[in-house]
N, C-alpha and C positions, 0 to 999 in steps of 0.2 A: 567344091574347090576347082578350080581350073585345072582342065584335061593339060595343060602344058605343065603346069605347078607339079602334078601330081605323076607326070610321066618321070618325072628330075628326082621322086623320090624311090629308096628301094625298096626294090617289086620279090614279095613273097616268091614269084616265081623263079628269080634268081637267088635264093637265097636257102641255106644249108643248116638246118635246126638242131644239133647238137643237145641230145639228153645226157647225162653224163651221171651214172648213181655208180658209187662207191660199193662195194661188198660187202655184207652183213660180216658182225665182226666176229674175231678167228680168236675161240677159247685161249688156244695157244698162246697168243700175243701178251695175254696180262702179263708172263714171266719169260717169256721169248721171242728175241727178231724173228720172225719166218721172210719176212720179206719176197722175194720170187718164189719162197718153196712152193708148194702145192702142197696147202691141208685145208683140210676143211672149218666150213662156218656154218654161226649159230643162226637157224631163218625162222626164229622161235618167235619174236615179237611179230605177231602178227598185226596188233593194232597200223604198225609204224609202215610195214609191205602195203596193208592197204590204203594208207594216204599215201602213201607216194605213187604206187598204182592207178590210184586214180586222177595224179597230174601228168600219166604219160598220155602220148598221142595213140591212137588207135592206128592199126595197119601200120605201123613203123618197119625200117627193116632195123631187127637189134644182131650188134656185135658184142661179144662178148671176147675178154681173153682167153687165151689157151689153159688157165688155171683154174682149178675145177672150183673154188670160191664164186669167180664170177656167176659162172653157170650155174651153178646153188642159187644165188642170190638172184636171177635174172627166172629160176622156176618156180621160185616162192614168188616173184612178182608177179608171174603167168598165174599162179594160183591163188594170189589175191586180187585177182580182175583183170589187170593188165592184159592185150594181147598182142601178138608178133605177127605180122606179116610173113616175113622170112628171118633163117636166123640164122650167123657165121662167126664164126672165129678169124680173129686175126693178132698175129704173133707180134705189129706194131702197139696195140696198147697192152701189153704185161708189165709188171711193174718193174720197178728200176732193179738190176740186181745187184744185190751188194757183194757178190762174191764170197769170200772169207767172213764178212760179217753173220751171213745166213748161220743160223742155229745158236748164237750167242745168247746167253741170258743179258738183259736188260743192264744188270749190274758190271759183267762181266766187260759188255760193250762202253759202257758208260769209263767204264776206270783206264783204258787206253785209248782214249780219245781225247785233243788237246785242244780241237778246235772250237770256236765262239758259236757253232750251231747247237750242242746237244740240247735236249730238248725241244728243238725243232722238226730236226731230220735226222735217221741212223747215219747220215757221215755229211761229210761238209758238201756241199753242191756243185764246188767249183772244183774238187778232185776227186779223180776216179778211185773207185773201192778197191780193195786188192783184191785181185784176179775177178773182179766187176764190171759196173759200169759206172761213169759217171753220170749225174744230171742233167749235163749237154748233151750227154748221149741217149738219154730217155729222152730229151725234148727230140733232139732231130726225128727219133722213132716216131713220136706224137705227131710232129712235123706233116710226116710223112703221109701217114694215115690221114691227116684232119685233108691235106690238099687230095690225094686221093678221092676222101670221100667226100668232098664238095666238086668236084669234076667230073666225080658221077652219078650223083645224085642230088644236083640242084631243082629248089623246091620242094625236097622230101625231108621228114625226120625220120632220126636217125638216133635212135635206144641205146648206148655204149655202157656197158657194164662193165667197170674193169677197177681201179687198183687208184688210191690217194697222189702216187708218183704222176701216174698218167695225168689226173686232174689238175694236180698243180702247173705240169707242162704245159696243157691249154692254155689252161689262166693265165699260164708267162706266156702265150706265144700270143693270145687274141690281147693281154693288155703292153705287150711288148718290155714285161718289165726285164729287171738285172737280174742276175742272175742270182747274188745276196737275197733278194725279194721273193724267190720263186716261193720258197718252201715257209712264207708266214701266213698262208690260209690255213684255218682249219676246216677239214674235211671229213666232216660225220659218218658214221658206218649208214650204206643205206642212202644216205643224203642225196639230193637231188642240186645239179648245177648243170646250168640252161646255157649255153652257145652257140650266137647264131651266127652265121659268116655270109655277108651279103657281098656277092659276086660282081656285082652291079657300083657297086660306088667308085665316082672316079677318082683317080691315084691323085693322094694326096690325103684321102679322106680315111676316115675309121672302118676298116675291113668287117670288126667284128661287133658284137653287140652283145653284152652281159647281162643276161636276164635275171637269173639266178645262180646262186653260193652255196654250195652247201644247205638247201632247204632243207626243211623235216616239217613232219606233218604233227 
């Protein structure tokens, strides 16, 4: 191809490779929100840790949330082949907290709640939880982190283990959707969804690039 052709397209070197695998999933959950709590998860299928371990990049730096799930699920990858370069925590991808909602049974939450999401998401997207957060407020967090770590580390990937809330934000922020929209992926325990954010493309153009949704191996 032509060295000019090929200069106008974006260069891996500008560009910021977002792993994004959801947390092995939490007993708890069949009969109760935990939502932001911190308990623990099951990292017993091991068939599923080792496909998905073996689509991560080697030498990554990974982050995980501050909630001991993630870190579960990011050492059972370690110990189904995966490996980490370096490894941190950051308190922008935790998951959305619902405040008041936390601890609720399923049914419990379900019978005061009036809005057209259940089923979707533990509260509506476009209001905050009591004594919570909202969904714009988990996105600007995600915001936050995703510019971050493309400004510091372009050209590298980047391992994030953390929570279904976070990964929806992405997806709303690299496909720009509404904010209704945010919360109709479904996101696998485990699951692998690829984000890449090229630095380089000039304004006007598509920042991000969707590789992968929710894979499973």
């Amino acid at each position: 191809m032509n060295p000019a052709v090929l200069a106008r397209l974006p260069q891996r070197s500008h560009s910021t490779r977002f792993f994004w695998v959801r947390h092995a999933p939490v007993p708890v959950g069949a009969h109760k929100m935990y939502g932001s709590l911190d308990v623990d998860c099951d990292t017993s299928d091991s068939d599923v840790f080792k496909g998905v371990a073996a689509k991560l990049p080697k030498d990554a730096l990974w982050i995980t949330s501050p909630l001991k799930r993630t870190q579960q699920t990011a050492d059972a990858l370690i110990a189904a082949g995966a490996s980490a370069a370096s490894w941190e925590q950051d308190a922008d991808i935790l998951e959305q907290d619902f405040g008041d909602y936390n601890g609720k049974t399923h049914e419990e939450l379900f019978a005061q709640r009036t809005d057209a999401y259940v089923g979707f998401w533990p509260s509506s997207p476009e209001l905050q939880a009591p004594n919570g957060e909202s969904f714009a407020m988990l996105r600007a967090r995600v915001e936050s982190f995703t510019q971050r770590m493309s400004a510091a580390h372009p050209g590298k990937d980047l391992v994030c283990v953390a929570h279904r809330g976070t990964i929806l934000a992405a997806l709303q922020i690299a496909l720009d959707l509404p904010i209704k929209n945010s919360v109709s992926f479904d996101i696998g325990n485990v699951s692998l969804t690829r984000l890449t954010y090229h630095g380089d493309v000039p304004v006007g153009g598509p920042s991000w690039r969707v590789v992968d949704v929710s894979w499973l191996p």
